[in-house]
N, C-alpha and C positions, 0 to 999 in steps of 0.2 A: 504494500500500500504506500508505503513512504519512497518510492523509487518512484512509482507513476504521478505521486504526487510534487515530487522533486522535475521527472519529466516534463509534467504539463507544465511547472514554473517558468523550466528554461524555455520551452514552446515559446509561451509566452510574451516571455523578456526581447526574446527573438522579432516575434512581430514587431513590439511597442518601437523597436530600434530601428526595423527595416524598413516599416510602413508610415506612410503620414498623410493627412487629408488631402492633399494635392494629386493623389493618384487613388488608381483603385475604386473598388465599389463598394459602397456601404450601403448597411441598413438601418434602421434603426424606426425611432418611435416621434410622429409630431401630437401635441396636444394643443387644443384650443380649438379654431373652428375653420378645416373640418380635425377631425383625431382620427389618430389610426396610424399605419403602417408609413414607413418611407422610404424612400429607396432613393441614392445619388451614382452617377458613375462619370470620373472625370475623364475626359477626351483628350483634353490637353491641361500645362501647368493649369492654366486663368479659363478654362471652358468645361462644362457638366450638362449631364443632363440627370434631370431631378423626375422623380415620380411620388406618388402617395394612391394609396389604397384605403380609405378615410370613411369615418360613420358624419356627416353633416345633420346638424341639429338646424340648421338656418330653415325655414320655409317647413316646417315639418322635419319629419326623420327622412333622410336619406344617404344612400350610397353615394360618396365621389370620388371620382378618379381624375383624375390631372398628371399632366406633365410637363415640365418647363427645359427650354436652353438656358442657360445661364451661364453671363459671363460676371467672374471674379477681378476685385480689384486689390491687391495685396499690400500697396503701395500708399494708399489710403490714413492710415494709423501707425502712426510712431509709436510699441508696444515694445518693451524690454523682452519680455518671453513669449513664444510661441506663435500664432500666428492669428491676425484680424484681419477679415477681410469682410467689403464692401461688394456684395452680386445684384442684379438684376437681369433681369431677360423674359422674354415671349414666355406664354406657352397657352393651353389650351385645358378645358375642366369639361368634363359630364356627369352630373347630379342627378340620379334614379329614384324620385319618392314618389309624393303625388301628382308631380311634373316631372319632363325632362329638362334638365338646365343644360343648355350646353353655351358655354361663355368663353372668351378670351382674356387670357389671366396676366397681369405683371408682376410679379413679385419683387418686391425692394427685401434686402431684408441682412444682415451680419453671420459669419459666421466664422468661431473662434476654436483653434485646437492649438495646445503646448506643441512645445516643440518633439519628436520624435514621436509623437502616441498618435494610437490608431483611435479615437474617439472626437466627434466633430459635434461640438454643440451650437445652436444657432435659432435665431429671431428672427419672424421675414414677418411681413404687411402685404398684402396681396389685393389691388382692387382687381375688379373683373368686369367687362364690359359683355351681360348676359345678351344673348341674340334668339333665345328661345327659354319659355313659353310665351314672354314677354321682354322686348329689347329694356333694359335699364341696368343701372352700375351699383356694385356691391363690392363690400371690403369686408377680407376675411385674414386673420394674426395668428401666429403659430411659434411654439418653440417646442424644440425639439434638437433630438442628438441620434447620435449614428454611429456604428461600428464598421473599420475598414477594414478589407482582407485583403 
């Protein structure tokens, strides 16, 4: 028991060291509105694409799914450790309740990890410009974190 447990530490230690928000694909957990699942994978240094799998409470109970591009600004924030960063970019939402929403989403929003670790926590502000069941704009706030592999 104390060998596999010794094991998975070094595992571990391994990632924290090798991996860091700028790469890779994480997942992890957004709450607030919509909550639920999330999922990011970076393209390049300063480029991702973001997704979530989310229970929305807005309008009723409903399903949403959304996906965003987002570019990263690193350059932003003068921070002694680890890393802040400034994203925004496109993307698109579809909300399943007693309507179908389907809208066009901006997400502004921060997102900070230390230096070397595989963990990305983050703040985003999202209006959205709906086009169905009825055209009008809506703001929706999230925080949330992620684990990279």
């Amino acid at each position: 028991m104390r060998k596999a447990l010794i094991l998975t530490y070094f595992i571990l230690a391994l990632l924290e060291v090798g991996l860091g928000k700028t790469s890779g694909f994480g997942v992890g957990v957004i709450l607030g509105e919509p909550t639920g699942i999330s999922v990011k994978n970076f393209v390049s240094r300063s480029t991702a694409v973001d997704g979530a799998l989310a229970w929305s409470f807005d309008d009723g109970d409903a399903l949403h799914i959304h996906a965003d591009m987002l570019y990263h600004k690193f350059d932003q924030f003068d921070i002694d450790h680890g890393h802040l960063a400034l994203y925004y970019g496109p993307g698109a939402r579809l909300a399943f309740g007693k309507h179908l929403w389907l809208g066009v989403r901006f997400p502004i929003g921060l997102s900070y990890t230390l230096d070397g670790h595989i963990f990305e926590t983050f703040l985003e502000l999202v209006p959205i410009f709906n086009l169905t069941p009825r055209t009008n704009f809506d703001i929706q706030a999230g925080l949330g974190i992620r684990f990279y592999f």
